[in-house]
C-alpha positions, 0 to 999 in steps of 0.5 A: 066730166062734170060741171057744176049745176048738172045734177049731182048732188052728194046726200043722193049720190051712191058709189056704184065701182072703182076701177083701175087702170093705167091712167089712175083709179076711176070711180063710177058714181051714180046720182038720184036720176040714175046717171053715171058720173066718171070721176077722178081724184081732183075732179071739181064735182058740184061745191067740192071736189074729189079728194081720195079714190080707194079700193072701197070709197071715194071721199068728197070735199064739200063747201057749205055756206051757213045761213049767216054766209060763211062758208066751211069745208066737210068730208063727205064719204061714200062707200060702194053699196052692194046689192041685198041678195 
């Protein structure tokens, strides 16, 4: 899985599948540097976690720090990008 500090970060991120199978939905996300990351709902992922895997989706839980220090919580949402054709 991912642990923070490897490279991902959610602005870069694309939603690149979701699969279903017996053990759950997976997400295939990918980041700037064109790696794939395998991602499950509850999966820490940098400063937040995965929340919701759906058919078309997957919604992260970011935690930010503002400049005067304190911390809040946002909803980051990613949509699968389909290629122009």
């Amino acid at each position: 899985m991912y642990s923070r500090g490897s490279g991902f970060g959610f602005g870069c991120a694309l939603l690149r599948g979701i699969v279903r199978g017996p053990m759950g939905i997976i997400a295939v996300v990918e980041n700037a540097a064109r790696k794939a990351y395998f991602l499950r709902e509850n999966d820490p992922v940098f400063n937040g976690i995965v929340v919701k895997i759906t058919g078309d989706a997957v919604v992260f839980r970011e935690t930010v720090m503002d400049r005067v220090g304190r911390t809040s919580q946002r909803d980051v949402i990613k949509r699968i990008s389909t290629p122009a054709v």
